[in-house]
C-alpha positions in Angstrom: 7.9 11.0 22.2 9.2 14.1 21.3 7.4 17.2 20.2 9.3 20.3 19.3 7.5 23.1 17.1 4.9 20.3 15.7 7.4 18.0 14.6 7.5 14.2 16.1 10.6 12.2 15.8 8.7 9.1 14.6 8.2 11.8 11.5 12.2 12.4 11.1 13.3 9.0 11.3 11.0 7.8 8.8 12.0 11.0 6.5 15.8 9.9 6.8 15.2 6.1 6.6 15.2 6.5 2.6 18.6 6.6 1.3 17.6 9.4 -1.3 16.0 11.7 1.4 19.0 10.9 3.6 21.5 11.8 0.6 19.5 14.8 -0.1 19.8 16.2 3.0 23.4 15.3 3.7 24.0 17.1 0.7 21.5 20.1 1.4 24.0 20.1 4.5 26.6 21.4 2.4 24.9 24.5 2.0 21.4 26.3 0.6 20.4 25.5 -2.7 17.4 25.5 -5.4 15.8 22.1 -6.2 17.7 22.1 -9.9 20.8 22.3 -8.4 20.0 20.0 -5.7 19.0 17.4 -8.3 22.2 17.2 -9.9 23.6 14.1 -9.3 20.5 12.3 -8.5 18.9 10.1 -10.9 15.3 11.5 -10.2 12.4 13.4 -11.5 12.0 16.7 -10.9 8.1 15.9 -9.5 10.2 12.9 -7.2 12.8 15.6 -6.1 10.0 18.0 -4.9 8.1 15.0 -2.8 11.1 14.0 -1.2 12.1 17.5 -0.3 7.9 17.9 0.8 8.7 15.1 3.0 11.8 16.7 4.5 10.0 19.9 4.9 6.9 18.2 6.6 9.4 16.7 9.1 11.0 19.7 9.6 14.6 18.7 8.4 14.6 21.8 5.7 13.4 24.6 5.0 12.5 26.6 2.0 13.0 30.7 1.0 11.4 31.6 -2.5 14.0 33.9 -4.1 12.1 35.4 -7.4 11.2 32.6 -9.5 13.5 30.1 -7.2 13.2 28.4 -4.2 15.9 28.0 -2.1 16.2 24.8 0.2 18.3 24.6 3.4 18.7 22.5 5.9 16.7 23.6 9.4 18.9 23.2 12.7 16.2 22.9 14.9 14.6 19.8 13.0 17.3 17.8 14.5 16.4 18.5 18.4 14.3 15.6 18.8 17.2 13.8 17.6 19.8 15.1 19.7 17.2 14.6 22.8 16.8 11.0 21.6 20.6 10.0 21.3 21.3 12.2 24.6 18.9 9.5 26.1 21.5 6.8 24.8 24.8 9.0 25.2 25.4 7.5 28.7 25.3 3.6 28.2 27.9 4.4 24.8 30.9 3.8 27.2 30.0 1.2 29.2 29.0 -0.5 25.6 32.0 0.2 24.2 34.4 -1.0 27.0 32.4 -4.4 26.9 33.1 -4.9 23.6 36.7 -4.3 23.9 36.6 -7.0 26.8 34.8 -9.2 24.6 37.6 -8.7 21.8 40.6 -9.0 23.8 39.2 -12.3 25.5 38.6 -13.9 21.7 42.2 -12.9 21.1 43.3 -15.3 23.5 
């Protein structure tokens, strides 16, 4: 299990399982904004909007900057590590995956 900076990947795949979260973040990705902003689009509350983002704070997937009465959420790089550690784990049986499926295909062609 991996444990970077208090954050455990069980925590951030759980986080991104739920399609809102996930399309929260992916649109967080796009750049920093405030939760208003970030809630355009989405047919939630502002009090669901501010769990979801508590969520992808706790996991440590964003991160948040009060700007005067604002607060700014971004997404936080190093809340994907144990991600990329995980998949890097995986990385090396991807070919070998790939080229029996291809195998697999061609010989169901014939």
């Amino acid at each position: 299990m991996c444990l970077f900076l208090g954050m455990n990947q069980d925590d951030i795949f759980r986080a991104l399982g739920d399609p809102t979260r996930r399309a929260i973040f992916e649109k967080l990705a796009e750049g920093a904004m405030n939760a208003t902003t970030l809630r355009e689009g989405f047919a939630i509350s502002q009090p669901a909007m501010s769990q979801h983002l508590t969520v992808l704070r706790e996991a440590g997937l964003v991160r948040d900057q009060r700007q005067g009465r604002f607060v700014h959420y971004e997404v936080d790089p190093d809340g994907l590590t144990c991600i990329a550690q995980w998949l890097a784990r995986y990385r090396a049986y991807w070919p070998a995956r790939i080229n029996a499926l291809e195998g697999l295909l061609k010989d169901m062609d014939q």
